[in-house]
Backbone and ligand atoms as CSV (ligand in chain L), in Angstrom:
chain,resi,resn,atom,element,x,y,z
A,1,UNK,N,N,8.630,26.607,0.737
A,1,UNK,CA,C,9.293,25.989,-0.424
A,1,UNK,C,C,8.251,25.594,-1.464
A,2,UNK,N,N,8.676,25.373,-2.630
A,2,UNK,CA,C,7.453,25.319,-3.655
A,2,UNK,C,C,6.729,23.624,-3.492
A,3,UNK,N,N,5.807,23.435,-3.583
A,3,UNK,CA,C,5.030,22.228,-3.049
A,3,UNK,C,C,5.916,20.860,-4.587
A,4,UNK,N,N,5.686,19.742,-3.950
A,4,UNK,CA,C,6.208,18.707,-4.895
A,4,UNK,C,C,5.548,18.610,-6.117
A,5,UNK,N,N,4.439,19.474,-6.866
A,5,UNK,CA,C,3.933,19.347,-7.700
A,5,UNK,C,C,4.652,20.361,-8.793
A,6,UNK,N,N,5.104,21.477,-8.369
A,6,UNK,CA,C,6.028,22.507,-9.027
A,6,UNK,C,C,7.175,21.640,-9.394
A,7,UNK,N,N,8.157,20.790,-7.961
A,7,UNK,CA,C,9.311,20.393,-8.195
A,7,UNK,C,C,9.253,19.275,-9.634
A,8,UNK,N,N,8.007,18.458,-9.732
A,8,UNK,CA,C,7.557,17.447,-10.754
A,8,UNK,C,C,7.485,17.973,-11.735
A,9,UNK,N,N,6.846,19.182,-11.907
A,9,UNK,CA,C,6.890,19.849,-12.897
A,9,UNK,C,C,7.627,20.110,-13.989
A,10,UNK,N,N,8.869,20.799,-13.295
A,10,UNK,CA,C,9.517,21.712,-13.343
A,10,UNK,C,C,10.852,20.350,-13.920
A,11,UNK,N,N,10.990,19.318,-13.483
A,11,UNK,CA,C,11.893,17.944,-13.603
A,11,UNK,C,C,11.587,17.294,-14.827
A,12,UNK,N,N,10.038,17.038,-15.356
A,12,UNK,CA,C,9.420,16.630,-16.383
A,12,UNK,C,C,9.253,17.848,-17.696
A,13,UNK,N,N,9.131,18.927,-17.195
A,13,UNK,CA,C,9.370,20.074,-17.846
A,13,UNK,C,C,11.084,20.223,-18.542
A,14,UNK,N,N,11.934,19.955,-17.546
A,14,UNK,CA,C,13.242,20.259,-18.157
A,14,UNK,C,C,13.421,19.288,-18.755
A,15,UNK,N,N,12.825,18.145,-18.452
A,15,UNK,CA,C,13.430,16.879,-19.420
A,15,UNK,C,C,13.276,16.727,-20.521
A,16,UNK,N,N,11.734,17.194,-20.839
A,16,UNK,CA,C,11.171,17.192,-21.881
A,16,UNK,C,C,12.036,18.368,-22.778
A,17,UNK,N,N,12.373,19.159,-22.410
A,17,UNK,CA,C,13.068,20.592,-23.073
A,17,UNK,C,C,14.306,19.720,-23.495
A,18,UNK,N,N,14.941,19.383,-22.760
A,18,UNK,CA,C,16.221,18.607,-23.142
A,18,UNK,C,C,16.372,18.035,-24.304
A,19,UNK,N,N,14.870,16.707,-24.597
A,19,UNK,CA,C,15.072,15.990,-25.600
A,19,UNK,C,C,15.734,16.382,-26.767
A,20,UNK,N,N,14.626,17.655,-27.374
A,20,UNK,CA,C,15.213,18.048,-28.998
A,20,UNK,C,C,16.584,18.625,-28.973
A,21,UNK,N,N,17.039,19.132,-27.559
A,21,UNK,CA,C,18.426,19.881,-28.116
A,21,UNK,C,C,19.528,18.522,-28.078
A,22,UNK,N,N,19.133,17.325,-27.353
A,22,UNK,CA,C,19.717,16.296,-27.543
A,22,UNK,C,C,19.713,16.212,-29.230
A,23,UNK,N,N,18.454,16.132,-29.472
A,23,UNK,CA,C,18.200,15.120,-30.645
A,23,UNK,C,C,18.974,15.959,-31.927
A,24,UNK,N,N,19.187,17.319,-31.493
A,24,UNK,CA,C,19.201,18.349,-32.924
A,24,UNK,C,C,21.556,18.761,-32.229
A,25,UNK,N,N,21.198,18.642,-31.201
A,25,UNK,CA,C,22.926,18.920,-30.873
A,25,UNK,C,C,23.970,18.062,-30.401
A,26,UNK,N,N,23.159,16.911,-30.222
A,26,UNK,CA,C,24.313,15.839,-29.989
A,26,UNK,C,C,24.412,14.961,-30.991
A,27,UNK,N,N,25.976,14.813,-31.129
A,27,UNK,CA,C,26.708,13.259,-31.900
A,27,UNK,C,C,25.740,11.961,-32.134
A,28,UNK,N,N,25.273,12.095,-32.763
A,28,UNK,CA,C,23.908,10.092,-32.642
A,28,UNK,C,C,24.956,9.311,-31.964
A,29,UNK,N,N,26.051,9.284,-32.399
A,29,UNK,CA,C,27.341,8.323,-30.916
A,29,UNK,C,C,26.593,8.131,-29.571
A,30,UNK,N,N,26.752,9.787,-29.434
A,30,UNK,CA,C,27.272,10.098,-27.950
A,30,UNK,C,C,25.377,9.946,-27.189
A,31,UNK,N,N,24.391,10.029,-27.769
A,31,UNK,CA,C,22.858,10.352,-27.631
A,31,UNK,C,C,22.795,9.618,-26.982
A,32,UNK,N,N,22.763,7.814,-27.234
A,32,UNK,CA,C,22.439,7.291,-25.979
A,32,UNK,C,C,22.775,7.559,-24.651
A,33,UNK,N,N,24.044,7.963,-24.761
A,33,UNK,CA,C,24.267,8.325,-23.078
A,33,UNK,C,C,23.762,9.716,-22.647
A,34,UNK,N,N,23.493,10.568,-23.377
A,34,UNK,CA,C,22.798,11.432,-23.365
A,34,UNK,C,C,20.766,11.376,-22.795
A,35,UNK,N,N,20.508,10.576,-23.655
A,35,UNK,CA,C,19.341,10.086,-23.146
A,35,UNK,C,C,19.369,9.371,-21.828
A,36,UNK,N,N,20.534,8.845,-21.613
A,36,UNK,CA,C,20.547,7.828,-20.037
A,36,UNK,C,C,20.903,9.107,-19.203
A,37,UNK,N,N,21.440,9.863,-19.501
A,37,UNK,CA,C,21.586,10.742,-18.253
A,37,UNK,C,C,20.381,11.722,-18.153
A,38,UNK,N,N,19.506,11.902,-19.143
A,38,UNK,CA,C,17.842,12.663,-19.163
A,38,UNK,C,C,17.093,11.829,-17.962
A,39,UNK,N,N,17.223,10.234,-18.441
A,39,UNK,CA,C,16.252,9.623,-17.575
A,39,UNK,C,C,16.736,9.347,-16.690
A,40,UNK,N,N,17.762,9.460,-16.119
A,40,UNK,CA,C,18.573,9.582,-14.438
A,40,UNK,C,C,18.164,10.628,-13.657
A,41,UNK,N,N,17.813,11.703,-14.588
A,41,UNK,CA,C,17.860,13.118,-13.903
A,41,UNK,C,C,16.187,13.042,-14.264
A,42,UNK,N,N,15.572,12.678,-14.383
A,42,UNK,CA,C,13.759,12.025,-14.448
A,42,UNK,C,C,14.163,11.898,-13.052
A,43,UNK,N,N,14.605,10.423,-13.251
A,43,UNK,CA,C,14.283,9.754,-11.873
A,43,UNK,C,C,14.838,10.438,-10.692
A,44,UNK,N,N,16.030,10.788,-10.980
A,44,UNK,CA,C,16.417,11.594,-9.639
A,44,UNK,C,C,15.735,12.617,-8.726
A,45,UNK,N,N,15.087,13.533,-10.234
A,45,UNK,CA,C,14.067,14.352,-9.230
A,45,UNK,C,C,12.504,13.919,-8.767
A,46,UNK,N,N,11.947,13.180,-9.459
A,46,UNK,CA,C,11.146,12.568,-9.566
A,46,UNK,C,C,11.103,11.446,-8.237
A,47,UNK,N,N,11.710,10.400,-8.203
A,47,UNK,CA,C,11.857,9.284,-7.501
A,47,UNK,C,C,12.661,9.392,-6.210
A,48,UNK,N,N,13.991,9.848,-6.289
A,48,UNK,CA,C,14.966,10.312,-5.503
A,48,UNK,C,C,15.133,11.982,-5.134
A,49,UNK,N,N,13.973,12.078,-5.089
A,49,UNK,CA,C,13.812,13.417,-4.825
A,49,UNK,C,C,14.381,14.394,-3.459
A,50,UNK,N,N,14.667,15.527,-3.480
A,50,UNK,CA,C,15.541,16.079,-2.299
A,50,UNK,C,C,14.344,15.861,-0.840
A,51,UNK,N,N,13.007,15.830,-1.129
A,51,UNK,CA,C,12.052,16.074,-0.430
A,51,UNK,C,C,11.986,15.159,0.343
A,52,UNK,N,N,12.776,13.685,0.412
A,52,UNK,CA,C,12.354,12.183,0.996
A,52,UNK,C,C,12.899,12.657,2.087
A,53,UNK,N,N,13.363,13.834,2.621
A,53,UNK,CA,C,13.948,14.246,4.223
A,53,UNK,C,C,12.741,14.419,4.925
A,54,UNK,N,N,11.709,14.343,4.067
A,54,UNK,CA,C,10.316,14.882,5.081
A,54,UNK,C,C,9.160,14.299,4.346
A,55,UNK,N,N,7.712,13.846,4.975
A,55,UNK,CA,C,6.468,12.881,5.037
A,55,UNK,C,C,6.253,14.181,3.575
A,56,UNK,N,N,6.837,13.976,2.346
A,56,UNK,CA,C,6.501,14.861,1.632
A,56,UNK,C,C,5.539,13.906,0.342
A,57,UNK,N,N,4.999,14.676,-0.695
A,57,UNK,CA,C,4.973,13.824,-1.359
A,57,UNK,C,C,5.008,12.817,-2.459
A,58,UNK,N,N,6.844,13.138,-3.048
A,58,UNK,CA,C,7.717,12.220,-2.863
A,58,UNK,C,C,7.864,11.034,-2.393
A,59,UNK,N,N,7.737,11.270,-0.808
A,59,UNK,CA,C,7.700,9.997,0.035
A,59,UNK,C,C,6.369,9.065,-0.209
A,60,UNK,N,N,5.780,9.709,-0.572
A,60,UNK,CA,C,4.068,8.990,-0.372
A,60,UNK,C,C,4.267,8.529,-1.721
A,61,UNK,N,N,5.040,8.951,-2.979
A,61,UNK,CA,C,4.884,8.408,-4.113
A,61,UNK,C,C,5.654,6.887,-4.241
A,62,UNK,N,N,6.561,7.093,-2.957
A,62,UNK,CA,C,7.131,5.107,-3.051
A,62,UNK,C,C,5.877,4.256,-2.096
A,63,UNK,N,N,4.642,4.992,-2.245
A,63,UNK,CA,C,3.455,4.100,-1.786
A,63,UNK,C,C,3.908,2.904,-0.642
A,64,UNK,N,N,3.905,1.560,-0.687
A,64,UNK,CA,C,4.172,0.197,0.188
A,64,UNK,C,C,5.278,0.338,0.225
A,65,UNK,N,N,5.877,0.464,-0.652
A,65,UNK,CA,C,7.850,0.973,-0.174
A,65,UNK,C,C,8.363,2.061,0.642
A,66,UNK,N,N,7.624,2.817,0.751
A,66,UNK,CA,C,7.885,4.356,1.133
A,66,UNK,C,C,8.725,3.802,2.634
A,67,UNK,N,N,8.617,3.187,3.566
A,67,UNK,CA,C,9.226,2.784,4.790
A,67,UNK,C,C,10.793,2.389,4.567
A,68,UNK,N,N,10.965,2.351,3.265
A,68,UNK,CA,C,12.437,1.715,2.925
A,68,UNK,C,C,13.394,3.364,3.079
A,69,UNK,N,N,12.465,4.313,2.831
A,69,UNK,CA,C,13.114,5.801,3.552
A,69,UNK,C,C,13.060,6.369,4.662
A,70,UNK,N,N,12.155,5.445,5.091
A,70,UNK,CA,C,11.964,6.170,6.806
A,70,UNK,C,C,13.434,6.099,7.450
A,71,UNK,N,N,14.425,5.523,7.584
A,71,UNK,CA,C,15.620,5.593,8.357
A,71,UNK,C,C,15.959,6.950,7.995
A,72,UNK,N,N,16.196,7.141,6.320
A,72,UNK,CA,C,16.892,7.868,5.868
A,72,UNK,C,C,16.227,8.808,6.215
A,73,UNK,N,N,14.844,9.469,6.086
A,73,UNK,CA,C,14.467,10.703,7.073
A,73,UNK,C,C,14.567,10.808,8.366
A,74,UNK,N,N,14.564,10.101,9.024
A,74,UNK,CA,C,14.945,10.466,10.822
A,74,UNK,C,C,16.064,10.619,10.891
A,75,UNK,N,N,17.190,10.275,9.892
A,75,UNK,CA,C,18.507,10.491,10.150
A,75,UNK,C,C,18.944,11.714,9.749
A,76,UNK,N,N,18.317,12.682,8.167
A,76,UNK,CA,C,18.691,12.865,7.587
A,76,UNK,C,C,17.490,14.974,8.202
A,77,UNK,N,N,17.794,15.931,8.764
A,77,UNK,CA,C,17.477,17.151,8.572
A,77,UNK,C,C,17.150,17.406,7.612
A,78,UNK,N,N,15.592,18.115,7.410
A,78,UNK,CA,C,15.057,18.220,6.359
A,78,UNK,C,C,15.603,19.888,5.808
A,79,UNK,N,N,16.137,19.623,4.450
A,79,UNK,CA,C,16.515,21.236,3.562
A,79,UNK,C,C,18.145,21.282,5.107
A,80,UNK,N,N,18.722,20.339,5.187
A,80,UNK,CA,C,20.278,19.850,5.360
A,80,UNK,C,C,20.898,20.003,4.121
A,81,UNK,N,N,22.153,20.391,4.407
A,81,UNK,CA,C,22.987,20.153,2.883
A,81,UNK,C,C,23.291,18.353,2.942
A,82,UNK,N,N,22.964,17.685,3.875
A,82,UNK,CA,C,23.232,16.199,3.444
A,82,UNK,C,C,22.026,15.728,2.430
A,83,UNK,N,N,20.785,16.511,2.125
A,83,UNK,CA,C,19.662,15.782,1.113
A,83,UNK,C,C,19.398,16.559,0.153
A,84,UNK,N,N,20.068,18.361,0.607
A,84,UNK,CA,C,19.677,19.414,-0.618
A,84,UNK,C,C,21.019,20.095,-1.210
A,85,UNK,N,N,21.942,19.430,-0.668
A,85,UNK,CA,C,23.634,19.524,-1.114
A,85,UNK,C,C,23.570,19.755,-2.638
A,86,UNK,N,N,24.275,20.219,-3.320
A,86,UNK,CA,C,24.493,19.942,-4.716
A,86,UNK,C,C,25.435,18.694,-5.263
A,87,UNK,N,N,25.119,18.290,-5.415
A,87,UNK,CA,C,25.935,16.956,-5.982
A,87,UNK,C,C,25.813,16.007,-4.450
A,88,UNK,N,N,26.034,16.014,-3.297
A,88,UNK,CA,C,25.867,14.801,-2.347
A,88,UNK,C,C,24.907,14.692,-2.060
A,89,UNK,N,N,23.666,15.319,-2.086
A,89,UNK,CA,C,22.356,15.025,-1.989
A,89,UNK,C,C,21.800,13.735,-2.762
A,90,UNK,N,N,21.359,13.945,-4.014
A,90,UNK,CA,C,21.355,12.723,-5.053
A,90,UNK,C,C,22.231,11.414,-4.804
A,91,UNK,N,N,23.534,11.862,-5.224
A,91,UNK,CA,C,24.206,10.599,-4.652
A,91,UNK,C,C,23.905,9.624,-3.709
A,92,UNK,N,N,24.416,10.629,-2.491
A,92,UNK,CA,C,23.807,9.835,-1.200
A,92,UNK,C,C,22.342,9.250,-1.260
A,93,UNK,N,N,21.631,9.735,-1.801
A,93,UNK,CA,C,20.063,8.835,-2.303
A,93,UNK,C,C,20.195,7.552,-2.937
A,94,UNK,N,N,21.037,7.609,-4.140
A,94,UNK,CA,C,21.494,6.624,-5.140
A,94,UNK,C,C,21.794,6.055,-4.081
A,95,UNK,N,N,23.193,6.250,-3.356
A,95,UNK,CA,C,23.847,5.206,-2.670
A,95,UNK,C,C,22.884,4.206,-1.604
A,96,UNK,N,N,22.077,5.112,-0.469
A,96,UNK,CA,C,21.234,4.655,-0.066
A,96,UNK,C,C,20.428,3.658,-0.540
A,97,UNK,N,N,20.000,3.500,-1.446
A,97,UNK,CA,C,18.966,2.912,-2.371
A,97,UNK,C,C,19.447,2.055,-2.770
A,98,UNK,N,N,21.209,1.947,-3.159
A,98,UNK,CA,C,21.480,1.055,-3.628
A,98,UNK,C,C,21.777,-0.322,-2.506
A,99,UNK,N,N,21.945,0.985,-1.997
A,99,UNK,CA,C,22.974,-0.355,-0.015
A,99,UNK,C,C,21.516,-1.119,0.631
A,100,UNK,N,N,20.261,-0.389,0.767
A,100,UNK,CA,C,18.904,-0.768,1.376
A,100,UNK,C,C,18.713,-1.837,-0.075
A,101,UNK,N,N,18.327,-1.435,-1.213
A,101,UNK,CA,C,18.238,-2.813,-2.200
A,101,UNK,C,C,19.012,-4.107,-1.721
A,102,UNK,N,N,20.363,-3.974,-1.929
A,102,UNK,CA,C,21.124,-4.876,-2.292
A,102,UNK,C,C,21.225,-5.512,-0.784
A,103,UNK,N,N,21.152,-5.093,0.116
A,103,UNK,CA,C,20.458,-5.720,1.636
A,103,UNK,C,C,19.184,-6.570,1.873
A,104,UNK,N,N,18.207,-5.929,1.144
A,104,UNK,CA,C,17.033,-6.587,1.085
A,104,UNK,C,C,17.019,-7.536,0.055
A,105,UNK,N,N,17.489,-7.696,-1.183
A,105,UNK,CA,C,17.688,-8.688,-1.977
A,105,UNK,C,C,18.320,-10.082,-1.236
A,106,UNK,N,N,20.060,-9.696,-0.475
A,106,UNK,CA,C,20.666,-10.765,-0.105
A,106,UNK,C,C,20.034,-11.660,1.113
A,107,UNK,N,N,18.862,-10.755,1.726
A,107,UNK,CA,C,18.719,-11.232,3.089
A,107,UNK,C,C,17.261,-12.189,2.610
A,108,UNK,N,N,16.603,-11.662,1.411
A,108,UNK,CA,C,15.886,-12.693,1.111
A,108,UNK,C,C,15.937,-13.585,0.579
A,109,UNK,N,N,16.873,-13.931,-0.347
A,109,UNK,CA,C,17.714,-15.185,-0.778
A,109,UNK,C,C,18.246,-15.838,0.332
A,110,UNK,N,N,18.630,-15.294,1.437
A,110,UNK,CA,C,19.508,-16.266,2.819
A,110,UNK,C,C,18.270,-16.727,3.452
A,111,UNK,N,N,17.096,-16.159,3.198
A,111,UNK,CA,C,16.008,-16.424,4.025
A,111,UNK,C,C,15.196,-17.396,3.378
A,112,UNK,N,N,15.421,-17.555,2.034
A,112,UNK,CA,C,14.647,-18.551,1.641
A,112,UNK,C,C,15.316,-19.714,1.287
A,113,UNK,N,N,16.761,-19.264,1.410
A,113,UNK,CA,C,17.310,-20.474,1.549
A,113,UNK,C,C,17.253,-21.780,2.630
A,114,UNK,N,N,17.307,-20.743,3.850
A,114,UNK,CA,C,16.920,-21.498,5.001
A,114,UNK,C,C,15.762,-22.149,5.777
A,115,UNK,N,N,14.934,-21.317,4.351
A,115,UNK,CA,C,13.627,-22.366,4.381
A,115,UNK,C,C,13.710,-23.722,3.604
A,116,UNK,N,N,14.564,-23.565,2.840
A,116,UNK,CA,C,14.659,-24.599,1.639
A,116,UNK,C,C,13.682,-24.484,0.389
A,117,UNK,N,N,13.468,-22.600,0.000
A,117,UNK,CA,C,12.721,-22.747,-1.014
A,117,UNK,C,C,13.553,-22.041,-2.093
A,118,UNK,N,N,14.553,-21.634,-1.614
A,118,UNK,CA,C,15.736,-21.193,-2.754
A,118,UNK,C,C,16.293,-21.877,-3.679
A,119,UNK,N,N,16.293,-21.636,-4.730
A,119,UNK,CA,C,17.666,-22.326,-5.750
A,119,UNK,C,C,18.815,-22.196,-5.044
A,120,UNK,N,N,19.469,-22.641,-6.001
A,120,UNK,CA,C,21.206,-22.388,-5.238
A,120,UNK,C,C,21.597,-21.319,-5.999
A,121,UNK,N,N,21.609,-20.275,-5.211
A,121,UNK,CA,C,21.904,-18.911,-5.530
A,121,UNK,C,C,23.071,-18.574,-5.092
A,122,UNK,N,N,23.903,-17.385,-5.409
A,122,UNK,CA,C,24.801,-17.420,-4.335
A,122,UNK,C,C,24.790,-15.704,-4.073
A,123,UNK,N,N,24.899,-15.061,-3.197
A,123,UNK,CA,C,24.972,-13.623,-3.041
A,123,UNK,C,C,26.249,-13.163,-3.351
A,124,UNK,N,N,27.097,-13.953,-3.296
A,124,UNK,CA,C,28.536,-13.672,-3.092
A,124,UNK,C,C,28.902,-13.400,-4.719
A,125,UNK,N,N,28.516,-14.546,-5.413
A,125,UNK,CA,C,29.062,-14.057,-7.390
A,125,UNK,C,C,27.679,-12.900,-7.854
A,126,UNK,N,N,26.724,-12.723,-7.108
A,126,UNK,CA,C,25.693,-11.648,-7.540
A,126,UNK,C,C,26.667,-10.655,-7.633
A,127,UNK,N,N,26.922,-10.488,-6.182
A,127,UNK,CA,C,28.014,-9.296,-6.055
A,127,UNK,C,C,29.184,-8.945,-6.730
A,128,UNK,N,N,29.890,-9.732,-6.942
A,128,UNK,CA,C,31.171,-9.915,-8.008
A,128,UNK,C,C,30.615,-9.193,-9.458
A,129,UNK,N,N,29.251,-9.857,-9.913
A,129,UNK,CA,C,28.801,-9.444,-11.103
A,129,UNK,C,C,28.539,-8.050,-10.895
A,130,UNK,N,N,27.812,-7.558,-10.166
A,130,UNK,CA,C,27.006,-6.013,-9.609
A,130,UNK,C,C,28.936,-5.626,-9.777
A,131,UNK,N,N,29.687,-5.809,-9.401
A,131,UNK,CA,C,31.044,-4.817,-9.101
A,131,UNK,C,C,31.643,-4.421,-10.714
A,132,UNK,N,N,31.445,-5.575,-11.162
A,132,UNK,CA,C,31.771,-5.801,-12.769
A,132,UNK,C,C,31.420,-4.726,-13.796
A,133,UNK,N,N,29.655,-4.852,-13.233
A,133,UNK,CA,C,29.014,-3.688,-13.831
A,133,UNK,C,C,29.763,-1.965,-13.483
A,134,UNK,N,N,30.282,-1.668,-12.650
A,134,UNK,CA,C,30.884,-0.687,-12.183
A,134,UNK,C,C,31.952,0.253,-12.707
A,135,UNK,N,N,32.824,-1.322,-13.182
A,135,UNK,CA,C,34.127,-1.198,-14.081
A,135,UNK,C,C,33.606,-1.728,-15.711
A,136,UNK,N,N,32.803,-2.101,-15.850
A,136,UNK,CA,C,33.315,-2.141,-17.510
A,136,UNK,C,C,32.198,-1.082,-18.261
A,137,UNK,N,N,31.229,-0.232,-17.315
A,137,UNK,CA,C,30.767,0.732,-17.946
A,137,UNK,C,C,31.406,2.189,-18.089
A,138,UNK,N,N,31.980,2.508,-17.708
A,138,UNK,CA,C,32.522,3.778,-16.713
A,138,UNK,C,C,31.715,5.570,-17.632
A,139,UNK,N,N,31.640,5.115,-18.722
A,139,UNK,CA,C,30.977,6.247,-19.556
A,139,UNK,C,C,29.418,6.276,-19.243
A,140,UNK,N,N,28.984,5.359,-18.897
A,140,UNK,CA,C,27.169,5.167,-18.528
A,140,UNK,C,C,27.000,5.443,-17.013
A,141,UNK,N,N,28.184,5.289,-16.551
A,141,UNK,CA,C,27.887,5.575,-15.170
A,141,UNK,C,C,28.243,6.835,-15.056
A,142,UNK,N,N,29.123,7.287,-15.307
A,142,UNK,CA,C,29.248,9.335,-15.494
A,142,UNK,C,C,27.518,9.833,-15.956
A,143,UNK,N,N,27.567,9.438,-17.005
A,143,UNK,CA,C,26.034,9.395,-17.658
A,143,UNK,C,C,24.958,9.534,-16.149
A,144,UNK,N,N,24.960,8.543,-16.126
A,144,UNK,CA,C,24.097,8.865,-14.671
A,144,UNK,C,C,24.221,9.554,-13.582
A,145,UNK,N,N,25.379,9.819,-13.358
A,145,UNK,CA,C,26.032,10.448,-11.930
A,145,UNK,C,C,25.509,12.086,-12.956
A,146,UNK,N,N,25.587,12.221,-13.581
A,146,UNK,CA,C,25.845,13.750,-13.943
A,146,UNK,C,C,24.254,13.474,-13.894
A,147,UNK,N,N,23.240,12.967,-14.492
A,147,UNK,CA,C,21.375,13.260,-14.534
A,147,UNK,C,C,21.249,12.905,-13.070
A,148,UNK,N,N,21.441,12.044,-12.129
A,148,UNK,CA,C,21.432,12.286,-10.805
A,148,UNK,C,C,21.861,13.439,-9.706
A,149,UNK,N,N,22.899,14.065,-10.281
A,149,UNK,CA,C,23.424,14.892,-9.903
A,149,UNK,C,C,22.479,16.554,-9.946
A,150,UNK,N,N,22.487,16.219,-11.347
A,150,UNK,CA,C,21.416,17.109,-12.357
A,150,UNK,C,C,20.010,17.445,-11.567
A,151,UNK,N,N,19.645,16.216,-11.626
A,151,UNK,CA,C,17.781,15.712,-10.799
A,151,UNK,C,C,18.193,16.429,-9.575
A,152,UNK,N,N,18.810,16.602,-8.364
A,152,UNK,CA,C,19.137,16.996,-7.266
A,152,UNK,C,C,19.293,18.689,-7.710
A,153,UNK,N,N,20.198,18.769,-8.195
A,153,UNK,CA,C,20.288,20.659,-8.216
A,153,UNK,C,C,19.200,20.966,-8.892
A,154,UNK,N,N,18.392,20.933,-9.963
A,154,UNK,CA,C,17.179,21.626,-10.188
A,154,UNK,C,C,16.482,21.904,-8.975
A,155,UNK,N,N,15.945,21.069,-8.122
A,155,UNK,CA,C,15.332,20.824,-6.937
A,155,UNK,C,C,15.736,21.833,-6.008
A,156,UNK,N,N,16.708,21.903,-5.519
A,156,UNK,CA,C,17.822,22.607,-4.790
A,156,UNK,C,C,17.904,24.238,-5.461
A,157,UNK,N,N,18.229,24.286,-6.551
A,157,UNK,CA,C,18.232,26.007,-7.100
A,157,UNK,C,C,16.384,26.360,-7.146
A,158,UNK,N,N,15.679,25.113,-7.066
A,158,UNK,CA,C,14.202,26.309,-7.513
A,158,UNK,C,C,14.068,26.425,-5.762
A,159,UNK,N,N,14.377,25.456,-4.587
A,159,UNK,CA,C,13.958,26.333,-3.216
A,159,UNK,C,C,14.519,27.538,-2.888
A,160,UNK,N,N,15.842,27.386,-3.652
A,160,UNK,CA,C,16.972,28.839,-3.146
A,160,UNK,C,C,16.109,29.865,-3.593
A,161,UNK,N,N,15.943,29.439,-5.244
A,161,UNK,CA,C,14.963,30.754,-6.059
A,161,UNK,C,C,13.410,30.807,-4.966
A,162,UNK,N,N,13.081,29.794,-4.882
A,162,UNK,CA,C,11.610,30.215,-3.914
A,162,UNK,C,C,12.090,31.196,-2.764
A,163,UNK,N,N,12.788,31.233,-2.252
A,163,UNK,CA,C,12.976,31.552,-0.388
A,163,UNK,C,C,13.594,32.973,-0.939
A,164,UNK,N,N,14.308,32.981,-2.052
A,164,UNK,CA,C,15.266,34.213,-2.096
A,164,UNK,C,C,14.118,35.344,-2.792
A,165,UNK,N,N,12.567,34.798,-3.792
A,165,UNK,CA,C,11.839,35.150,-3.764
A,165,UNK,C,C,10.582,35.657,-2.832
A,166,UNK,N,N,10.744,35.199,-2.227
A,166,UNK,CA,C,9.773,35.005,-0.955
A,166,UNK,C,C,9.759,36.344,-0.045
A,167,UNK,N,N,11.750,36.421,0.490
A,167,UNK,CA,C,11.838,37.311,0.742
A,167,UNK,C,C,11.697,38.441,0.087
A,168,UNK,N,N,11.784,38.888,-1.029
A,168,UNK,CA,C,12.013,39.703,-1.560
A,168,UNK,C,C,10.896,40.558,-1.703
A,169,UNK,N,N,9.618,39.500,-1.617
A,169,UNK,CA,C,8.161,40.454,-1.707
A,169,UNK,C,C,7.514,39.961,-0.611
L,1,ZN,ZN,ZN,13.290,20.760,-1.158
């Protein structure tokens, strides 16, 4: 498969291509969300990359964090349609990321509460707010789901193109 420096490439490469036909073919309206779904699909391939199924390096690029994926690779078959899927690959990353965050956030607020070095926080209206965000964006979040989505299939069509090349010569 092509090494993570092609896949970086090739993610920062399309993004960059993207900009001007944004800037020269889209509505100035509609651009911001346009631009939010460029830098979703940055990060997606970039950050949330299909490669975190394996000690790739991807993985080595979440440096001191990088262990916050280790579940998700022992669970997860590397070049599986559950991490190189088109469209559930990404997602399921997002989602992951979001469920391991929002775990590690609440459990350190309960933990420092019970030290007694917390404010009075509450996890419970965090959450209410985080749900809020869900429903009153719904156009920014398409926005993202489609550059997440996006970030994942580039990734995914250049191994098909590598392997289907590969064989071929
Ligand atoms: Zn791959």
């Amino acid at each position: 498969m092509p090494s993570g420096k092609v896949h970086d490439w090739v993610t920062v490469g399309t993004a960059a291509a993207a900009v001007p036909v944004v800037y020269l073919q889209v509505d100035s309206l509609q651009q911001p969300l346009a631009w939010l779904a460029i830098a979703t699909y940055t990060f997606s391939g970039i950050w949330l990359s299909s490669d975190l199924d394996i000690e790739s390096s991807a993985y080595k690029r979440w440096g001191p964090l990088r262990w916050l994926w280790w579940p998700y690779q022992k669970m997860v078959p590397h070049r599986s349609w559950i991490s190189h899927g088109l469209g559930v690959g990404p997602l399921l990353r997002a989602g992951y990321l979001l469920v391991v965050g929002s775990l590690l956030a609440v459990g350190a607020v309960w933990g420092a509460q019970r030290l007694g070095i917390a404010w009075d926080a509450d996890p419970h209206s965090w959450l209410r707010n985080a749900s809020r965000l869900f429903t009153d964006y719904p156009a920014e979040w398409i926005a993202i789901c489609i550059g997440l989505v996006a970030g994942g299939a580039a990734h995914s069509l250049l191994d098909f193109a590598h392997t289907r090349l590969k064989r071929m010569f």
